[in-house]
N, C-alpha and C positions, 0 to 999 in steps of 0.2 A: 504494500500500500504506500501511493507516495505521500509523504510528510507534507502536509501545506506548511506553505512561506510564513509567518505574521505580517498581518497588513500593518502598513504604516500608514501612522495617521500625522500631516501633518499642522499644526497652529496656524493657519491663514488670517488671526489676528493683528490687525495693527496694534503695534504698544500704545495705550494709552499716557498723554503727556500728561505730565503732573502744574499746572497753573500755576500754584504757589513757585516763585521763586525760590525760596529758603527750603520750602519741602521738597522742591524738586532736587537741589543740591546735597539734601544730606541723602535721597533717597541716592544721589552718584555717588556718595562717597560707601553706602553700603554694598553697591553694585562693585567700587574700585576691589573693596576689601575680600568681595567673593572672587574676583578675578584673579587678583595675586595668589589667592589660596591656590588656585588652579593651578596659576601658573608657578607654583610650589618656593613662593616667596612668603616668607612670614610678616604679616603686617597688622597693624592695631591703630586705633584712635584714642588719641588721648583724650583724657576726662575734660569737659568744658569744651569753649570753642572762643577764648582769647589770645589762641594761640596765632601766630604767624604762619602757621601750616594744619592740616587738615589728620595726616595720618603720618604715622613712622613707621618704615620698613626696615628690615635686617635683625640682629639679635644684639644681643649686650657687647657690648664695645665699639657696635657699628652699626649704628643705626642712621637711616638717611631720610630728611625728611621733606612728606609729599604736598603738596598742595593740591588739592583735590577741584577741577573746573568741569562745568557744562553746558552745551550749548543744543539749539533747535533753531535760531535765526539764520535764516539762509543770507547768503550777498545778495546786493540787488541785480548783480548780473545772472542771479541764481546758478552759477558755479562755483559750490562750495557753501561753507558758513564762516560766521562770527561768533569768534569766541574771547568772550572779556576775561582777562589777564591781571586785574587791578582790582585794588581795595579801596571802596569810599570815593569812585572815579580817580582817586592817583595810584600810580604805578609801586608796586610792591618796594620795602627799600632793600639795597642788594645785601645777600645772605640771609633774606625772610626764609628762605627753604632750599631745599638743594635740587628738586623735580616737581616739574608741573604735570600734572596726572589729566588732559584733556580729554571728554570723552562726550564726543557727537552722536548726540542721539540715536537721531534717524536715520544713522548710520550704521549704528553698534560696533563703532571706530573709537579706539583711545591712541590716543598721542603722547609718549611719554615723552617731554621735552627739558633737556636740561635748563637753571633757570639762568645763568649766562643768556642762552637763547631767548631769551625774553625780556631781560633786561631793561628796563626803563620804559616800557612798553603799556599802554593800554589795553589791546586787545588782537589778538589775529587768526590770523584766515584761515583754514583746515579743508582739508578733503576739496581742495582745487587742483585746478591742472596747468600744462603749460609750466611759464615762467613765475607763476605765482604761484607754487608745488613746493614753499621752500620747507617747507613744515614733514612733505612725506617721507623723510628721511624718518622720522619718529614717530609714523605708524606703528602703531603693537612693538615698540620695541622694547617690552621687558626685561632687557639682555642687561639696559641701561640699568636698570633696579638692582640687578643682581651684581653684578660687576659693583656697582658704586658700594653699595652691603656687603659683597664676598661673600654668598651667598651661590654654594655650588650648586650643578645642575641633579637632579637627582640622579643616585645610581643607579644601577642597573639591579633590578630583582627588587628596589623599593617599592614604600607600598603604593607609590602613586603607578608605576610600572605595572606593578602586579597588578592591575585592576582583570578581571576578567574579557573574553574576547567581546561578550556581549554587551560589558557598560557602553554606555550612550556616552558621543562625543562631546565637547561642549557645546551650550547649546550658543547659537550662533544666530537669534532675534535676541533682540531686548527685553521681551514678552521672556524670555526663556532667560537674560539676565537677572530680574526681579523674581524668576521662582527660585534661580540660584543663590541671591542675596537672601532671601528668606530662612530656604535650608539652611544655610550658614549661621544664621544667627538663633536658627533652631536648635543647629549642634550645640553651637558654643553656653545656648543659657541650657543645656539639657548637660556638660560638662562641667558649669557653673553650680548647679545644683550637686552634682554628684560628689564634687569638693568639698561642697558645705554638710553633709550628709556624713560625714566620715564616721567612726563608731566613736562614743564616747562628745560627739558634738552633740548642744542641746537641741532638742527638735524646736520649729520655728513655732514662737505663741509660750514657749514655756519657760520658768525660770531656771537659770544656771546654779 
């Protein structure tokens, strides 16, 4: 008897954009954090948001840190978009952070850009073409993350490696970014809990 295939089914939904400006940026900076995961870089956010940067990647001794941007304004030549690079309308001051983490929506395109490269800068252009392409150099180049942290590439037989033949690729919509920032932050408080839990901790609601 022959084995049927499993149908694939795939999401023909458009990502729904988030309005709020402020909600739509922390939802990118959960999005950055599920991505690094992936891309098997350790990353975290620090507590509050006074800080000059959004997130730090690498481990203890080396950590480099990100500044977390996003955008959905297209140019008015409608090749490409605009992406703001600045705080309060003035330009970051230099060594506010060591990488800018851009990430074009309606593209599901991040731009890791070092921030030399942006320097003094307001805002710029992404996912153009031609002579105004100066940014594709920093398409998906998570290479930048890991190199600046020292942060090796996984080896071989780890458990990102070992995943089975049948785990699912990344997902590669937006729609499919926002279910992966979820999980992720599903794991991390279902790890958070388990910490707190240890034997001899008091259970929550009761006195020590």
């Amino acid at each position: 008897m022959k084995r049927r295939k499993p149908k694939i089914i795939q999401d023909k939904r458009k990502p729904k954009i988030i309005q709020d400006k402020k909600k739509r940026g922390e939802w990118a900076e959960s999005v950055f954090l599920a991505r690094a995961s992936e891309e098997g870089l350790p990353a975290s956010k620090p507590w509050g948001d006074s800080r000059s940067f959004d997130c730090v990647v690498g481990r203890p001794g080396k950590f480099v840190a990100v500044q977390v941007k996003c955008t959905i304004a297209r140019l008015e030549s409608g090749e490409g978009y605009i992406c703001s690079v600045c705080s309060s309308h003035k330009p970051y001051p230099p060594g506010s952070f060591d990488f800018v983490a851009a990430y074009v929506i309606p593209e599901d395109a991040w731009y890791i850009i070092p921030e030399k490269e942006i320097r003094g800068l307001k805002s710029i252009s992404l996912c153009t073409v031609g002579a105004e392409a100066k940014y594709e150099p920093y398409r998906e180049a998570w290479g930048f993350l890991r190199k600046a942290s020292e942060i090796r590439e996984p080896e071989s037989g780890s458990e990102r490696d070992a995943a089975p033949e049948t785990a699912v690729a990344h997902p590669s919509s937006a729609v499919g970014r926002m279910q992966t920032a979820a999980n992720y932050f599903k794991r991390y408080m279902e790890r958070s809990n388990h910490i707190s839990a240890k034997p001899g901790s008091p259970k929550p609601g009761t006195k020590s």
